[in-house]
C-alpha positions as CSV (number, residue, x, y, z in Angstrom):
1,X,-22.1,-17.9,21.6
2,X,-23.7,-20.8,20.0
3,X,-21.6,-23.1,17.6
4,X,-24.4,-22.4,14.5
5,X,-24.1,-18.8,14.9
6,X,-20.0,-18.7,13.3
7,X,-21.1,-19.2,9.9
8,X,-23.4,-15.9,10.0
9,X,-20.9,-14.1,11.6
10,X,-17.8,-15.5,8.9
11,X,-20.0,-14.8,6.3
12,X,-20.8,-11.1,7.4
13,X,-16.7,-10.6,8.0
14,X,-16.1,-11.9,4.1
15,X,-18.7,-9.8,2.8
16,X,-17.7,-6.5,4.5
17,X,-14.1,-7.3,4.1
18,X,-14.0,-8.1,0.3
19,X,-16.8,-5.6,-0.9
20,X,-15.3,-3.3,-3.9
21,X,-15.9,0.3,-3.8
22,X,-18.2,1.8,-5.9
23,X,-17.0,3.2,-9.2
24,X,-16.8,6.7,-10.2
25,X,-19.8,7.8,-11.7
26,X,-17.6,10.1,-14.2
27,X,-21.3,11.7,-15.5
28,X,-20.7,13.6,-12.4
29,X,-18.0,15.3,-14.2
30,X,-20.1,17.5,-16.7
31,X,-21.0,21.0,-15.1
32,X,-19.2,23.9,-13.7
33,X,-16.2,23.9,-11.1
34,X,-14.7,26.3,-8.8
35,X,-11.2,25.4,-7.6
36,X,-11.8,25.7,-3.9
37,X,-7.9,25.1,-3.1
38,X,-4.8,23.1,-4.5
39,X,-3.3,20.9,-1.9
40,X,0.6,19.7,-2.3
41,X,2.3,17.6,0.6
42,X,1.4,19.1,3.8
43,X,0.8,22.6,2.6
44,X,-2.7,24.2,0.9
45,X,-3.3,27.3,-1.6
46,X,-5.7,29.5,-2.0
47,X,-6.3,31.3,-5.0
48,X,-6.3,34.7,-5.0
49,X,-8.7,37.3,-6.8
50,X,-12.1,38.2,-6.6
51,X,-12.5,37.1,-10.7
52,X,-11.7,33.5,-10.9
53,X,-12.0,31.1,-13.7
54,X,-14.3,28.2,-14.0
55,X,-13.6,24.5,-15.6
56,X,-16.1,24.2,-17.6
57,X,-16.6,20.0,-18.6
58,X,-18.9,18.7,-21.3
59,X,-18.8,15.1,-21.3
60,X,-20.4,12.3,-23.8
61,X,-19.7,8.7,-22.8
62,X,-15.9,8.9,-22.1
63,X,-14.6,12.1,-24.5
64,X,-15.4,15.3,-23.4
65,X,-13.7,19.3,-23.3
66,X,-12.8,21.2,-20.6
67,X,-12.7,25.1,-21.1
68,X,-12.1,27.7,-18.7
69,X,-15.2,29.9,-18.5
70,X,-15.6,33.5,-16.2
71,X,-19.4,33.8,-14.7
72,X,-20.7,37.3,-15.3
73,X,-22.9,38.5,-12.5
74,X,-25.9,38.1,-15.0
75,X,-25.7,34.3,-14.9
76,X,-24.4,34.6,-18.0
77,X,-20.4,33.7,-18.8
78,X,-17.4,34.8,-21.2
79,X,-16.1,31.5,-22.5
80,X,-12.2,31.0,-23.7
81,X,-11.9,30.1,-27.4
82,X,-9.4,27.5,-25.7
83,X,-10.6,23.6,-25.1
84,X,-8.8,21.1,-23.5
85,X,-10.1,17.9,-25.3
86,X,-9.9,14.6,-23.3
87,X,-11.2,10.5,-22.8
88,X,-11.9,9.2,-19.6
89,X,-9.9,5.6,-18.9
90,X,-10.4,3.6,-16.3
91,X,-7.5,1.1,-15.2
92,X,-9.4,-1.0,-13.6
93,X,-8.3,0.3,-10.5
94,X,-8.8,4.2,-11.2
95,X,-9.8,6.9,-13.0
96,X,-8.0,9.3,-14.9
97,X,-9.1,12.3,-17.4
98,X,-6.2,12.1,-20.4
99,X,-5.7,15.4,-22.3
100,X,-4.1,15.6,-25.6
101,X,-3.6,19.2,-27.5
102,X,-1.4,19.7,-30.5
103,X,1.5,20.6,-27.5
104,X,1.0,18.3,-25.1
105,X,-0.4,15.3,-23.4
106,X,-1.1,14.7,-19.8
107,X,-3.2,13.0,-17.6
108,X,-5.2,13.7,-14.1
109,X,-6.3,11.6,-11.5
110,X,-9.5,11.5,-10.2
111,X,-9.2,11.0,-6.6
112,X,-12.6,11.9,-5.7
113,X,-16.1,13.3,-7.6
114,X,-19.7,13.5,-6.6
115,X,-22.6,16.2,-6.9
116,X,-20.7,18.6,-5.0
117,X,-17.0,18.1,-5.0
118,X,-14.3,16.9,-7.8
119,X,-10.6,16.4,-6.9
120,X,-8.1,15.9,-9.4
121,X,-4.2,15.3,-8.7
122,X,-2.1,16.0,-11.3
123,X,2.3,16.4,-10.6
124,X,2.2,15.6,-7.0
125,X,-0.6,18.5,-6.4
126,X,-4.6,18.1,-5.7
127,X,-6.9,20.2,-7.0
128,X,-9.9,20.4,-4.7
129,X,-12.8,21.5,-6.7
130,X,-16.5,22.8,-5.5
131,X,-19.3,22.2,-7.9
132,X,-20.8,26.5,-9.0
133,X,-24.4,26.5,-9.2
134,X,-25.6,29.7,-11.2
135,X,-28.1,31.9,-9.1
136,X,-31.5,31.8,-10.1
């Protein structure tokens, strides 16, 4: 290998090396989820039951709700009375949805989120969610 050709190939090492990944796009986050499975340590769950709940997120710049929503075979859904209000914050490092209600405060981790899967870790456990796409 020619002498010239080390700067190219220094230069290529720093850039791979030192590139940031790309932030969460939290947007991503408004829609419908289906909990898929919930992960803890080495062992997964499944839930059970043929009628389960969705998260339902509405999100405006970093505050949104989360309600839990049951899809009705019409495409239609029975939506809870209940809403979990929340604010995205981002650490600089990661990004976490905090939750406040009048009895509580807590905060979840956003490990992962694109079009088509969200997980969330929360007390040691993942939630691994799948985006639910209505029929049409």
């Amino acid at each position: 290998m020619k002498i010239y050709n080390w700067p190219i190939i220094i230069l290529f090492l720093y850039v791979g090396c030192n590139s940031k990944p790309e932030k969460t796009d939290v947007g991503l986050l408004a829609g419908y989820w289906r909990i898929d499975f919930i992960s803890q340590k080495n062992e997964t769950f499944h839930p059970k039951g043929k009628n389960r709940l969705l998260d339902y997120y509405f999100i405006e710049k970093n505050n949104g709700i989360r309600k839990k929503v049951e899809p009705l075979i019409n495409n239609n859904f029975i939506i809870t009375e209940d809403q979990n209000p929340f604010t995205i914050i981002d650490d600089g490092k990661d990004f976490f949805i905090q939750f406040e209600t009048r009895w509580d405060q807590w905060r979840e981790k956003i490990i992962k989120l694109n079009k088509y899967e969200l997980v969330l870790e929360h007390q040691e456990k993942r939630y691994h969610y799948v985006r639910f796409v209505k029929d049409l």
